[in-house]
N, C-alpha and C positions, 0 to 999 in steps of 0.2 A: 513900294516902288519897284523893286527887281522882282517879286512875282507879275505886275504888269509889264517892265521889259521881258522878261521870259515870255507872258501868252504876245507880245507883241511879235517876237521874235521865232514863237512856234507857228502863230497864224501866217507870218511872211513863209514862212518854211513850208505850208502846209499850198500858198499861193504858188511859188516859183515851182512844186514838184508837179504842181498839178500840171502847168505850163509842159515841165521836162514830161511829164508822163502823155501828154498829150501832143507833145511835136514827132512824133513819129509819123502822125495822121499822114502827112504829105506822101511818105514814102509807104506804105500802107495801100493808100490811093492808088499808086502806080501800079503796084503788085497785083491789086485786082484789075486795074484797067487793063494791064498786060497778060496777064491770068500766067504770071512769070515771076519768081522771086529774084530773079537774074544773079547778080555776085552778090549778094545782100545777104550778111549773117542771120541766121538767129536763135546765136548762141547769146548773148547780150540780150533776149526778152527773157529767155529762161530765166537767165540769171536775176533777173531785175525783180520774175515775178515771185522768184525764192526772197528774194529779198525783202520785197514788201510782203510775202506772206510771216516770215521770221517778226519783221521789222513789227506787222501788227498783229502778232501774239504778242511781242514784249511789252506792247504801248497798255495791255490790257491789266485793269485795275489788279487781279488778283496775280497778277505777273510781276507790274512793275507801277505802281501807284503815282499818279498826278502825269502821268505821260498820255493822257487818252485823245491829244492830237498828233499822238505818234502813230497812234492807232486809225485815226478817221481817213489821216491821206494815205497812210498805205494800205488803209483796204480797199478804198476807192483804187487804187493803182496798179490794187492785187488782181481787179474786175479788169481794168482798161489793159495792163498787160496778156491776161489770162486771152481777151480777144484780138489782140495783137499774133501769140503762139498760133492760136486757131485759122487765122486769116496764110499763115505762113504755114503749115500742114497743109491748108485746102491746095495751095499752089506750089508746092516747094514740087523740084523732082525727085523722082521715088527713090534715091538713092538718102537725099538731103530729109527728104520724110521720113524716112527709116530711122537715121540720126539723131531728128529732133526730138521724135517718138520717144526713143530712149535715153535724152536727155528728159524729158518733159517727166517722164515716168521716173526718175533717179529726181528729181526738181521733189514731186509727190511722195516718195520714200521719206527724202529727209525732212521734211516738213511732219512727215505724221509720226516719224519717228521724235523728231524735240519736243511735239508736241503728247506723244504717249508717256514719252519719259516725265517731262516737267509735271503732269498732271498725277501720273501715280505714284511715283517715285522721288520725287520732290515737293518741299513744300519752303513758304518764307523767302530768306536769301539765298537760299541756297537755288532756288528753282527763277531766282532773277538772275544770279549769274550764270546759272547753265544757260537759261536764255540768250542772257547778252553774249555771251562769249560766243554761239550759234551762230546770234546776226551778226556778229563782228566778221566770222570767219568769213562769212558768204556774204556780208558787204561788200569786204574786201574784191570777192571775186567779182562782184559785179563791175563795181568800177573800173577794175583792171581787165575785162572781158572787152572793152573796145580797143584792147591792146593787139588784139589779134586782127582788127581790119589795119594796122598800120603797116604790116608789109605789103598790102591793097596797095594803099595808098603811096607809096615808095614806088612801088611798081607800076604804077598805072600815073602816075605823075598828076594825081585826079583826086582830089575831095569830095566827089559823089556818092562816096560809100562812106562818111564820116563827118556825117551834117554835121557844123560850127554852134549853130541853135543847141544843139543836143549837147556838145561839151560844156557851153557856156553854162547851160542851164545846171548841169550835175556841178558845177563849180560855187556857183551862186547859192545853189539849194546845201552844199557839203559846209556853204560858211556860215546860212543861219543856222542851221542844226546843231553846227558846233557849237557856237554862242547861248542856242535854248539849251543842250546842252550842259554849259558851262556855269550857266544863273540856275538850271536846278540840281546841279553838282552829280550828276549821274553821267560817272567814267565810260558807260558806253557810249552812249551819244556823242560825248565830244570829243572821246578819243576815237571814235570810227569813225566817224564822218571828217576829221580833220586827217587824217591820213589817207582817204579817200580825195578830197581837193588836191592834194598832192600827187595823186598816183592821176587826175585826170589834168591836172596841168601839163605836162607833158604833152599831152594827147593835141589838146589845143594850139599849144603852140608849134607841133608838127603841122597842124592842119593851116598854120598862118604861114609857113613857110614853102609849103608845097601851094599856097595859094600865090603863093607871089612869084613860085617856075614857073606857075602856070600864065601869071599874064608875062611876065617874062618871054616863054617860048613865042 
């Protein structure tokens, strides 16, 4: 019974990221329609596509066994972000291009770096925990990466740069996680993605309150 709660609660897991990975589409759209990135970060895709890169080496059997729908949505997510960065290069301004360059290139370091080590250098638990402890660190930042549009949004009295969609979903997707998580007793899962719900509640609930200056003004 709790290994079908568990795939019950990975495959939910595996639905709402898809959801989260794919609501940026909208803003995305505009970007090319305007052939403009206009105040729109994109320090938040880096982040995400570190994330899902880390997140699916760990999901992989000889990494981290019985996790391989940890693996499916974040490689799908690694693809859908990887075209997200590229869509923001082709429009960003040359200053903002420059930037993301050598975040995108610092994003590909580290990835090839946990993955050179975990592969020659580790082997067993030991090359699970170097893993987990990787995506944990750069979980973290992703989550807290939309920490940096909240003085946008303070400033501009405006939730256009910190879609609700977007919160909701990393919130929703941070609780099944924790749960699959927590039914196959693997401390990284459900201690990083529960600590991630936390860091993006915040976020959310700024965006509820700057929604209501706004009908207010």
């Amino acid at each position: 019974m709790e290994h079908v709660a568990r795939f019950f609660f990975g495959v939910s897991g595996n639905v709402i990221a898809l959801f989260l990975f794919l609501s940026p589409v909208v803003t995305f759209w505009r970007i090319i329609r305007k052939r403009s990135t206009e105040d729109f970060s994109g320090v938040p895709y880096n982040m995400t596509l570190l994330n899902c890169l880390l997140s699916a080496w760990y999901g992989l059997p000889f990494v981290s066994p019985n996790n391989i729908l940890v693996t499916t949505i974040n490689g799908a997510g690694s693809v859908i972000e990887a075209i997200y960065v590229i869509i923001f290069l082709i429009f960003a301004e040359r200053k903002s291009r420059l930037r993301m360059t050598g975040l995108l290139g610092l994003v590909t370091s580290i990835f090839t770096t946990v993955v050179l080590v975990s592969l020659l250098a580790l082997h067993g638990q030991a090359r699970k925990v170097f893993c987990g402890l990787a995506a944990t660190v750069f979980s973290i930042c992703m989550y807290a990466s939309p920490l940096s549009i909240m003085r946008l949004v303070i400033k501009t009295k405006s939730v256009e740069f910190m879609p609700f969609l977007l919160s909701l979903s990393v919130f929703l997707c941070g609780t099944s996680w924790f749960i699959y998580g927590l039914l196959g007793r693997d401390p990284f899962i459900a201690v990083i993605l529960k600590r991630d719900s936390f860091i993006i509640f915040p976020c959310d609930t700024l965006f509820r309150i700057n929604a209501r200056m706004n009908q207010a003004a």
